[in-house]
N, C-alpha and C positions, 0 to 999 in steps of 0.2 A: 479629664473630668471637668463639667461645670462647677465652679465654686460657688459656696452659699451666698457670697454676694450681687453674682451674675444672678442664678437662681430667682434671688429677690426681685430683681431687675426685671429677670423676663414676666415675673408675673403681674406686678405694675403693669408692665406693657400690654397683656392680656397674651403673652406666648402661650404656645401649644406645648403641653406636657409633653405629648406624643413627640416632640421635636426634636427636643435633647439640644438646642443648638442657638446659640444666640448670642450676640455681640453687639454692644454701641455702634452706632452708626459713626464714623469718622465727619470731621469740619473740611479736610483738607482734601483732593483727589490727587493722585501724582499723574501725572497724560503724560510718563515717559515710556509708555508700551509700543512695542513694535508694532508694524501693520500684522492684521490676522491674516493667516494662513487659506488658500483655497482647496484644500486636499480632500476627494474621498475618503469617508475614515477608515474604510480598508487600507489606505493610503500611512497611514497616521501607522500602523506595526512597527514596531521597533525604534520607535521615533521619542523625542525627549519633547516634551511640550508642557507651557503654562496655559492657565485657565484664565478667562477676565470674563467680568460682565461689561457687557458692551455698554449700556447705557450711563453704571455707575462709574466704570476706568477700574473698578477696584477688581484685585487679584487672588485665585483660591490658593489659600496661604496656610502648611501646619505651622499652629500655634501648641501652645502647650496646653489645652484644653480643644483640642482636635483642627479638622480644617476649618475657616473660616474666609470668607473674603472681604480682604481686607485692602486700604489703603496703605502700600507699600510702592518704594520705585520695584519696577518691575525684575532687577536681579537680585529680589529677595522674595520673587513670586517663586513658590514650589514648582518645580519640574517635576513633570510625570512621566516614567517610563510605560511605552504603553505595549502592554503584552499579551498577544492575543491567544486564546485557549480553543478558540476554534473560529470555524466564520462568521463575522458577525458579533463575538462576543471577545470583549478585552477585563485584562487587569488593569489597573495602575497603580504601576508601582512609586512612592516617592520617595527622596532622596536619600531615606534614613534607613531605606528600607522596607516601609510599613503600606499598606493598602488603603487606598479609598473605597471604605466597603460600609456595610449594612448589618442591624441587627434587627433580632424582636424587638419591640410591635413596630416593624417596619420605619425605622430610626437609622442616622447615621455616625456611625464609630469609624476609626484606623482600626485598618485588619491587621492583627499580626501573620497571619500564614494564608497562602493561598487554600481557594475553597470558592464554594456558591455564591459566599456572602459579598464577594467582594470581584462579581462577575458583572460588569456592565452592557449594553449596549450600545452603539454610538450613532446617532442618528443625523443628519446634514440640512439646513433648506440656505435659500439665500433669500435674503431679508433687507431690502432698499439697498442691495447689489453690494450685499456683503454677504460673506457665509458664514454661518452660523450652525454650534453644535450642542445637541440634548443627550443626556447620559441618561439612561434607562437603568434601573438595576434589576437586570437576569434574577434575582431572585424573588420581589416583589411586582415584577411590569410595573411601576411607579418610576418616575423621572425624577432629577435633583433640581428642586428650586431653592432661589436664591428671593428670601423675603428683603428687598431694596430699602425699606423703612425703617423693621427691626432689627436687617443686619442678619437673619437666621437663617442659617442651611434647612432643608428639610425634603423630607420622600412625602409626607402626608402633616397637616397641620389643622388638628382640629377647631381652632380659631378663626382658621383663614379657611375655609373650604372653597371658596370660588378663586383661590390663589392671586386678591388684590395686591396689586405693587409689587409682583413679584413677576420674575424672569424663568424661565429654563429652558433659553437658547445663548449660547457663550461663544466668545470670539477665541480662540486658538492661536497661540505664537510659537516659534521655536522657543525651545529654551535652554540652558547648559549644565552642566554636574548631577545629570541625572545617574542611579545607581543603574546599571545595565539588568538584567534579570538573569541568574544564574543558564548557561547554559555552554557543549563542549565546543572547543575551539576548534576549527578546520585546519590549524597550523599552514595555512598557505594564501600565499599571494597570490593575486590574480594580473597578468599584464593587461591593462585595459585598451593597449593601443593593439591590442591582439583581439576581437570579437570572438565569443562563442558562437558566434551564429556561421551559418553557412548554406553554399548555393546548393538547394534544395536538386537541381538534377544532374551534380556531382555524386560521384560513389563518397559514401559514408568514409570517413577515415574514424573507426571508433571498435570498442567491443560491445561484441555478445555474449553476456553471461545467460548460459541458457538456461540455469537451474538454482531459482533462488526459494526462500522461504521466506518472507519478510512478516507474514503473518503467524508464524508458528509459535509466539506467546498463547495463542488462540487454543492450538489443538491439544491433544491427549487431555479435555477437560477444562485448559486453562491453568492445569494447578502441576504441570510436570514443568513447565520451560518459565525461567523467572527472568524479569525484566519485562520491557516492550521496547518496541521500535519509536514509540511516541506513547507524551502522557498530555493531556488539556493543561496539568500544572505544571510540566515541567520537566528535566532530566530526574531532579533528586526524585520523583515519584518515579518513571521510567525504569531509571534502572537504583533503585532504591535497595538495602538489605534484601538479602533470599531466605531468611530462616523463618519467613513466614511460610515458604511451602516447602525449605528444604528440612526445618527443623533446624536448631542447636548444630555448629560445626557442619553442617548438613548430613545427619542421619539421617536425614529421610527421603533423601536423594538417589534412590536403590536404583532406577533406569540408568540415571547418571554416571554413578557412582561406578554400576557393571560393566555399561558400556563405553564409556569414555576412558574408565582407570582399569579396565579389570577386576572390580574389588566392592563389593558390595559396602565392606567396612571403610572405604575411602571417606578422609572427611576435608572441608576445605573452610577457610575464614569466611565467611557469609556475608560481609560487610559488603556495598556498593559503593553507589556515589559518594561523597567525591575519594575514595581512597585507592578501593579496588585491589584490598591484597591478594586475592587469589580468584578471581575473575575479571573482563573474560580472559579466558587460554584459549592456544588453537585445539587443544582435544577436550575441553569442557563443552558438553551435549546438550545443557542444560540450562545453558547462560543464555544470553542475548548478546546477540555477536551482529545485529542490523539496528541499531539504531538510529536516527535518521541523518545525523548530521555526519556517522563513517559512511552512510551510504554516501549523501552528498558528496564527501571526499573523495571517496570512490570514482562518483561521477567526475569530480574535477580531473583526476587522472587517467580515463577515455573510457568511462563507462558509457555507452550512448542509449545501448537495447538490454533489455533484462524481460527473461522468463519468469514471473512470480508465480509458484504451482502453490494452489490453495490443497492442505495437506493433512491426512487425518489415520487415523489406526482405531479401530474401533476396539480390538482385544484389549492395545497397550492402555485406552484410555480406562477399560472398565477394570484393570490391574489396577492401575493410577487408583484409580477411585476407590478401590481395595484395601490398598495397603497403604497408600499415603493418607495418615488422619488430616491432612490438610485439604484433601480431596474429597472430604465430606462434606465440606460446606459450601454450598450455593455453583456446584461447578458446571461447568460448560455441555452441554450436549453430547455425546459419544458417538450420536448416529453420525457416519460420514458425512452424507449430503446435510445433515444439519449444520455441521461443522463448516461444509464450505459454505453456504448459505452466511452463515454468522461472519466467516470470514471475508466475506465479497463485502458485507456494510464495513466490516472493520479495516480495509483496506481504501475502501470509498473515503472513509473517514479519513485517515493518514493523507491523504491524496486534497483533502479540503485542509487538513490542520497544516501540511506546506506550503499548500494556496494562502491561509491565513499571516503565517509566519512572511511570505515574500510583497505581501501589499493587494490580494484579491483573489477571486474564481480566475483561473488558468494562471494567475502571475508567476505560480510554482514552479519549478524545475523534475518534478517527480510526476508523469502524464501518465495514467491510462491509456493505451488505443488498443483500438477495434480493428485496424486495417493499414496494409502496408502502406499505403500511402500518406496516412495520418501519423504510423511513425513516424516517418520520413522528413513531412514536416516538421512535426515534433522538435527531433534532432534538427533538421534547419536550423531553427527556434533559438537553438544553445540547450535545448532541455535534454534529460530523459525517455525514453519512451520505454512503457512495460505495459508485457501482453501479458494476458493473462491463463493459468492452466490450473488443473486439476491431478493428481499425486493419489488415490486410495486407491483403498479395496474393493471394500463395496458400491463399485462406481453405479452410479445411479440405483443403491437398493439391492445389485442383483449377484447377491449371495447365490453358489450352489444350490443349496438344497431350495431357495426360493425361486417363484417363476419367471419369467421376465421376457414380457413377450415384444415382439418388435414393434408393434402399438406403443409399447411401455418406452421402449426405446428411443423411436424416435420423437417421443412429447418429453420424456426428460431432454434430448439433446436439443432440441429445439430451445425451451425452457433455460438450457442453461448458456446456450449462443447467445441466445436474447440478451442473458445477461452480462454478459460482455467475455464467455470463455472462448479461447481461440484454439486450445491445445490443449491434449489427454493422455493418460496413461490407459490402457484400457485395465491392464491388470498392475498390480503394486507387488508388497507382500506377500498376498496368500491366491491361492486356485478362486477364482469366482466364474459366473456364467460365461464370459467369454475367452476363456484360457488357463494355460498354466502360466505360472510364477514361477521363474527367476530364483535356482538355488542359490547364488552364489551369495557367500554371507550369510548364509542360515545358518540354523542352529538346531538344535532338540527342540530347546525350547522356542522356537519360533516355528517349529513342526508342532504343535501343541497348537500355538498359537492360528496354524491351518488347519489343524483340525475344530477349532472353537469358531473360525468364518467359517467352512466352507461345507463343515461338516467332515472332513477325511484327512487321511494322513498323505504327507506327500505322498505320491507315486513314484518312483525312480525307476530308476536302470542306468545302465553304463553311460558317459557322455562318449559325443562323435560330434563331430563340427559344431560345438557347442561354446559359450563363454566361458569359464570358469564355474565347475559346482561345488559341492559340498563333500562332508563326508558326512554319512547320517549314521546314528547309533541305532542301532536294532532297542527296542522298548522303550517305555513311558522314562521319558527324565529323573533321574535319581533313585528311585524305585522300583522300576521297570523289570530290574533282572535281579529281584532281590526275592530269596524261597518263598516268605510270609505273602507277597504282593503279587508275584510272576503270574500265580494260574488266577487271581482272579481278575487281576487287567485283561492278561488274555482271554478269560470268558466272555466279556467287555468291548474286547474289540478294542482295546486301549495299550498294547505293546504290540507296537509295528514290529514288520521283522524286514531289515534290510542286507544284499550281499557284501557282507565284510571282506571279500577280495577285492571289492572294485577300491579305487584311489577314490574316486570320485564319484558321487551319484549328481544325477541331471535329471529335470521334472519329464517324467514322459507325456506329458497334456500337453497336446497342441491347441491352436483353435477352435473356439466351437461356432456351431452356426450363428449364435450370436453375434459370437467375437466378430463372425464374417461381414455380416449384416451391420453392426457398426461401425467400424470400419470403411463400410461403401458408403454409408451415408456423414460420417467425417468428413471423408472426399469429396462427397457433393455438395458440402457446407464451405468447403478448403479448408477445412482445420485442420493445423498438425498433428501426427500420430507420432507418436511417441513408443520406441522399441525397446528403452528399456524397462527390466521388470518383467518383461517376459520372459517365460522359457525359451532355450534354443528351438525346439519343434515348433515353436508358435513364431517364433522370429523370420524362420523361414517362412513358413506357410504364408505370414504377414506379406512378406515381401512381393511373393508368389501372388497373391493381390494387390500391391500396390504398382508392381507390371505390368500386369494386366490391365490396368487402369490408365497405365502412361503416367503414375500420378505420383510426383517426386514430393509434397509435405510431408515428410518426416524425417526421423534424426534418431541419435542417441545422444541424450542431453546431458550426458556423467558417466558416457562407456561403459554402460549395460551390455552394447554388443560386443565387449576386448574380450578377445583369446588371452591364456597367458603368453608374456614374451612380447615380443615387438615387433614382427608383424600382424597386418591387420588380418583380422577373419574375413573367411566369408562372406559372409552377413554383411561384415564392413563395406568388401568391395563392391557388395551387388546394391547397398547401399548408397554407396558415393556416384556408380554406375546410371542409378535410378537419378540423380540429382540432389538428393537430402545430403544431410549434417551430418558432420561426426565430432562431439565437443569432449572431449577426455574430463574427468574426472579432476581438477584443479590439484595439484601435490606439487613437489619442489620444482625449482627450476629446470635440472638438469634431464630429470626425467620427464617433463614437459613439454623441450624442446625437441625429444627425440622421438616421439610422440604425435607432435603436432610436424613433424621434418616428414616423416611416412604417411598422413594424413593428407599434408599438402601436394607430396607428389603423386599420392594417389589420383588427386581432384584434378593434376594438372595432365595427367595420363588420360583422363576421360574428358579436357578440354571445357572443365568443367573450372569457375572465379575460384582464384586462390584466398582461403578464408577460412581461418581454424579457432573457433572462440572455446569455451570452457567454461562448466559445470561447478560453480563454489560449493554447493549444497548447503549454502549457510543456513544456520538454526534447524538442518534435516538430521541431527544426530548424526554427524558425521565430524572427523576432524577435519581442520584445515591446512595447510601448507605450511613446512615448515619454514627457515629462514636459512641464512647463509652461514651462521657462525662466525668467530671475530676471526677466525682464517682465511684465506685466500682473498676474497677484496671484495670485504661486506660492504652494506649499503652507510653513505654518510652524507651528511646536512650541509648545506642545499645541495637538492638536487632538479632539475625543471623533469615536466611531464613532456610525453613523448612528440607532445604537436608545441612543445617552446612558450604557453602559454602560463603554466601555472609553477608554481615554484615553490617543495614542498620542506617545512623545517621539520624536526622530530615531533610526532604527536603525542600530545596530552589531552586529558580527561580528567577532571578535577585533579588531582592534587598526585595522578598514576602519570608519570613520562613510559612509552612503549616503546621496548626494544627490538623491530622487526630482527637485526639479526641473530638474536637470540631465542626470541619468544616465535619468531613466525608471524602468521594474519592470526592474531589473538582477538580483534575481531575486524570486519571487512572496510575498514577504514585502513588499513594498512595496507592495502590492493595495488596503490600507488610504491611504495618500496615492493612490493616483489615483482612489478613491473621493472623497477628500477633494476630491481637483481637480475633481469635477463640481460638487459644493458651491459653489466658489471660484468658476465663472465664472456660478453659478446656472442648471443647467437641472436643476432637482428635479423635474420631471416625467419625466424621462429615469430620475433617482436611482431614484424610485417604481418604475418599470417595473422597473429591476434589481430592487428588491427583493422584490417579487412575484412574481422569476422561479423561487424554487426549488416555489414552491406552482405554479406552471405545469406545471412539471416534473413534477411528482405527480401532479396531475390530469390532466395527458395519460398519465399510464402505467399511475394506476388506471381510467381509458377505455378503453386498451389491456388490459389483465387482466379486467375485466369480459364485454368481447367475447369472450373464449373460454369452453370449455365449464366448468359448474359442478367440483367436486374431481373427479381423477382418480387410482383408487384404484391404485398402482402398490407395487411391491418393495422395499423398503428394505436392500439390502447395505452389508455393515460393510467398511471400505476395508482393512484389514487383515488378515480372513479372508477376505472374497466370500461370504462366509454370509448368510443372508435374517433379519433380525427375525422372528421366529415366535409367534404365542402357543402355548402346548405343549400338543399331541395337540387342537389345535384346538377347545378347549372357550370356550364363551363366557359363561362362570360368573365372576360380580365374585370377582377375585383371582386368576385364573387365572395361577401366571408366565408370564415371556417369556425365550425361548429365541432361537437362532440357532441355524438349522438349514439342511440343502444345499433352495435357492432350487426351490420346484415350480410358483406359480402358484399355490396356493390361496388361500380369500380368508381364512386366520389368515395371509398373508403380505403381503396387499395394503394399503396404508397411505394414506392421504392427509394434509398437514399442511395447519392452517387456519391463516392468520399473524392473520385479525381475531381471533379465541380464544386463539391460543397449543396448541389443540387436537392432536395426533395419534392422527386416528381410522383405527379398520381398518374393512375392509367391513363383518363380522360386525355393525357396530355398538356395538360398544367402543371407549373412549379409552386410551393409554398413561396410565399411573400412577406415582405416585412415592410413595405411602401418604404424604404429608406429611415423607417424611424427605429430609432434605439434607447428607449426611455420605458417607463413604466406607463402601462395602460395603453402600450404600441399595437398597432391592428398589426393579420395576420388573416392573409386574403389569398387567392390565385393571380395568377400570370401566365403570360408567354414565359417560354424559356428561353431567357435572352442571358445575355454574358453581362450580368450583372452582380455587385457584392449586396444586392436588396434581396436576392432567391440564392445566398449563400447562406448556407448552415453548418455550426462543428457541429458533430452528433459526435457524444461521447458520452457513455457511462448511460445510455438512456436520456441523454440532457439534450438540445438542441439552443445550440448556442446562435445570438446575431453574428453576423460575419465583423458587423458595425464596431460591433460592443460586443466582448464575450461573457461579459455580465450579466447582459439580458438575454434573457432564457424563453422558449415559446410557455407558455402555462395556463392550465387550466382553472378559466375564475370562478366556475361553480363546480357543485357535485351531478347538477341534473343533467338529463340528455335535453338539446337545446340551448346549453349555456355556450356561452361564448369562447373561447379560443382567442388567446393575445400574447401580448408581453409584460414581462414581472424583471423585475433586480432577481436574478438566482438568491434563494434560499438554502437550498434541500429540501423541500417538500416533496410527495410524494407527488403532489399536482404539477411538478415541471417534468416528471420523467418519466419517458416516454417505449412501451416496449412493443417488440413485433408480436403480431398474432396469425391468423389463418392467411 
């Protein structure tokens, strides 16, 4: 707080009320400051750094009436930790703890807690060949200047409006005893004389988890799965208390609570970060088991390729919204395709917020791709690579009873390739236009639940060469066969009647024309198809089309297609036969090994790469793997990862130590000890096959891509205007600019991107161009196609990256047709990213 004497002070001097901020100018300057730093301030994450004005030496200093700079030696300048909340946008945190933040009328205070107020910008020039940095505050667009005269901080000063003798460009040093910013620990060493990178046309030594959820904080509404994967403030918001949507002890946890514990009345401690008494567990449904830094860990211990299925239930969500009073307020969409819609930004997001957190656009370990080859990279790189999929029912809309005509079809799948999906279920849960569903694991009440999609109750009959089904109860759930209720469900058409002699009923819906006709055009996309979740009659019939086709993309991503028992179905071998996957369902060791042992010799009896990965199903309402127990020779501290690189101690999470032999993958940071546990009981031959499985993975997808037709020269629209990339007035002269103009079909608009080159060629025969510049306000012209990194592009996400700099992005600088086409510093605006059209 300013005191009454300052106070008086400032207003002799004629300070700005509005300013709050004011100090004596010092006699003395101390010039014991390091040289400033040249860093992008993407550059600047996670980094400990003092403030100085250049001109005056003096340093931004908490005092005990807030920051001020002041004349100080420089190891009594505040250190800023600086924490970034997304791209582009940081905290700082100082030593004590407290923020350099903002309040009304656009004044500046210490923030006690993260928020809006205390969200900067961080902006760079070099100034007589020094760099210098301007802090923005995200909350007001107003910059912090520093008044050199009267000593005053300020966002706005009504005294001074032309901002005389004042500064707000600041020189930057390292600094020391910065407070770190709360967040979990990876408990492991990394050997640095050991690279993560690798020779890109070497077979992958790494896994494929085929079947992940990382988004599923998202679905049933938002308000059934508590935590996130990532928060802008932090872990403690992340995975923060659950009794906001679970209720008190979590009563209100009914999905949870039934499916995870058996027990509607189950209740658990609510509490989160940093304690965690009773979250996460490997069979809580309900928690958030991906958060981003167990993924990383994950990754350190040979995660390389990951399936994320964007995933939705539109019944469970409208139950949710039902019966949980926490699901009345403000929640999430139910419609599937909305839900994945919402999920594709909110994974884009995650994907830029470990961009932020690693020092820039692409610096992240967590990639996006579009194509085998850009994994491939990827993984080169040392990173991750995750494709992306699709998990529902109502895949694109087309409920039974609604229409869904192959027009319909193929402009949703178009629509949704564009946006970066690679891989589908066609059916989930319930009966929809393109087939039956997958008894196995059903219930009554999830026969209710198809009758509320699709319109009808399962259909059954006996299973034969089938996966595992169900038993189904004849009548309505609980009700159903009750005198008061019986005859009038049944007038209703609301108590099924099924044969109580069979063991097992199996869905009798095979394929429909639909299902067939998508299917074909997957194919001709190369996207994988995904077999389980359908019924056995449509499993086959699938296949029966993917033969015929010669077209080996697809799998079972969590042994949708297992018989019971151990060996493989049918299904399985004409599967492995055709060239696709088979990823078992993630469970203990032992049954894992015996599993992936009959997988492998299947693949190697058809002369087919040995390579067995596996289905986590994290955050899919599913439990996970149990552990070893302190018997026979459970896992213990250190232990290295399978390629000798990383070396892991027992993980913690705030103030929780995890005990895989006890607890199991409580949540998927613990991936690394049950890796270990295969070690421990010795089936390395099992180990091998995991780790060969993400090079499986690639090579079944570049099989699949290669089967379809050579480039397909298509539109390129900018997501922000719907304008076409153009070359202008259609000349195909080296240099000719590129415009954006209203979309006609001609071939100065038709495009195709090549990922083995990095190429983007048009019809005409020219490549996009960047004349070798990688700066903002860069041209972006035609060329020969030569073997240059000037007509190299990453295309990812819709973004089209310089080869130069993967910071600058192609972008659109107006809204009109006729505006120019160039280069920008990547944002996320909708004007950098770029989708196909006709």
């Amino acid at each position: 707080m300013m005191t009454f004497k300052n106070w008086r002070r400032c207003l002799k001097t004629g300070a700005a009320l509005l300013s709050g901020l004011c100090l004596s100018a010092q006699a003395v300057v101390h010039n014991d400051s390091p040289a400033g730093i040249s860093l992008e301030p993407e550059a600047l994450a996670q980094g400990c750094y003092a403030f100085m004005s250049p001109e005056t030496g003096k340093k931004l200093t908490l005092t005990s009436e807030g920051y001020r700079f002041q004349d100080v030696p420089f190891n009594q300048a505040t250190g800023f930790f600086i924490k970034p909340t997304e791209l582009d946008s940081y905290m700082l945190l100082d030593q004590e703890g407290g923020y350099l933040g903002t309040r009304l009328p656009m004044d500046l205070q210490r923030g006690e807690y993260p928020g809006e107020f205390v969200e900067w910008g961080i902006n760079k020039r070099i100034h007589n060949g020094q760099s210098q940095y301007q802090l923005v505050s995200r909350k007001f667009d107003k910059s912090l200047w520093f008044d050199k005269g009267r000593g005053w901080n300020y966002l706005f000063n009504l005294f001074n409006l032309q901002n005389g003798n004042s500064e707000q460009w600041f020189s930057i040093a390292p600094q020391t005893g910065c407070m770190e910013y709360p967040e979990a620990s990876l408990n492991a060493s990394v050997d640095q004389n050991k690279p993560a990178t690798s020779d890109i046309n070497e077979p992958v030594v790494g896994i494929a988890d085929s079947h992940f959820h990382i988004t599923a904080s998202e679905f049933i509404g938002g308000k059934f799965h508590s935590g996130s994967p990532f928060h802008r403030y932090g872990i403690a918001h992340a995975l923060g208390n659950c009794d906001g949507i679970h209720g008190p002890w979590g009563s209100l946890d009914i999905i949870g609570n039934a499916v995870g514990f058996g027990n509607v009345d189950a209740r658990h401690d609510t509490r989160g970060y940093p304690d965690f008494p009773s979250w996460p567990m490997r069979q809580s449904l309900s928690h958030e088991q991906s958060y981003y830094k167990w993924v990383e860990r994950a990754h350190l211990g040979g995660v390389k390729f990951m399936v994320n299925h964007l995933v939705e239930n539109a019944v469970l969500c409208n139950i949710q919204k039902t019966v949980n009073p926490a699901s009345w307020i403000n929640p999430n969409d139910c419609n599937e395709m909305n839900s994945v819609d919402h999920q594709l930004n909110f994974i884009r997001k995650l994907e830029d917020y470990i961009d932020a957190q690693e020092g820039g656009p692409g610096k992240g370990w967590f990639r996006i791709v579009y194509s085998p080859g850009e994994a491939r990279k990827v993984i080169a790189d040392g990173k991750m690579a995750v494709m992306l999929g699709i998990e529902v029912s109502e895949l694109f809309d087309c409920r039974e009873p609604t229409g869904c005509s192959n027009d319909h079809i193929n402009n949703q799948l178009d629509e949704y390739y564009n946006k970066g999906i690679r891989t589908m279920f066609p059916v989930h849960r319930f009966d929809n236009k393109f087939g039956g569903s997958n008894l196995g694991n059903s219930s009554d009440l999830m026969n209710v639940g198809n009758k509320l999609s699709s319109g009808h109750f399962f259909y059954a009959e006996a299973c034969t060469d089938e996966p595992s089904g169900t038993k189904l109860p004849s009548g309505f759930p609980l009700i159903g066969n009750l005198p008061v209720f019986k005859p009038i469900l049944t007038g209703l058409g609301l108590n099924p009647e099924y044969d109580q002699t069979l063991d097992q009923h199996c869905n009798a819906l095979t394929i429909s024309d639909q299902g067939r006709y998508l299917m074909e055009r997957m194919a001709a996309k190369g996207m994988i198809i995904d077999l389980d979740h359908m019924s056995g009659n449509m499993q086959r019939e699938a296949l029966t089309i993917l033969e015929g086709l010669n077209y080996s993309g697809a799998l079972s991503s969590h042994a949708g297609t297992k018989y019971p028992g151990p060996a493989l179905s049918p299904v399985q071998q004409r599967l492995i036969a055709l060239g696709g996957l088979i990823s078992p369902y993630n469970g203990s060791v032992g049954w894992m090994s015996a599993q992936i042992e009959v997988i492998g010799a299947e693949q190697s009896k058809n002369g087919q790469f040995v390579g067995v990965g596996f289905g986590t199903d994290v955050n899919g309402i599913a439990p996970q793997a149990s552990g070893m127990g302190v018997t026979g020779n459970p896992v213990t501290y250190p232990f290295t990862s399978y390629d000798g690189r990383v070396t892991f101690e027992q993980p913690k999470t705030g103030n929780r130590t995890f005990d895989y032999n006890e607890e199991g993958m409580a949540h998927y940071g613990l991936l690394p000890e049950h890796l270990e546990n295969y070690r421990r009981i010795g089936a390395d031959n099992a180990l091998a096959a995991i780790f060969n499985s993400a090079e499986a993975y690639l090579r079944m997808w570049e099989r699949a891509e290669s089967s379809t037709n050579t480039a397909e020269y298509r539109e390129l629209k900018n997501e922000g205007t719907g304008l076409c990339l153009d070359i202008y007035k259609g000349s195909n002269n080296n240099g000719t600019n590129v415009i954006q103009w209203t979309c006609h079909g001609g071939d100065n608009q038709k495009w195709a991107y090549e990922p083995a080159t990095g190429f983007l060629r048009n019809k005409m025969g020219k490549c996009l161009d960047n004349r070798g510049q990688a700066n903002n306000d860069g041209e972006i012209v035609i060329w020969d196609c030569v073997d240059s990194d000037n007509l190299r592009f990453d295309m990812s996400g819709g973004v089209l990256r310089n080869r130069h700099n993967n910071t600058i992005v192609v972008d659109a600088f107006g809204a009109n047709r006729g505006d120019n086409v160039g280069q920008w510093r990547y944002h996320g605006g909708n004007n950098q990213r770029w989708y196909w059209g006709n």
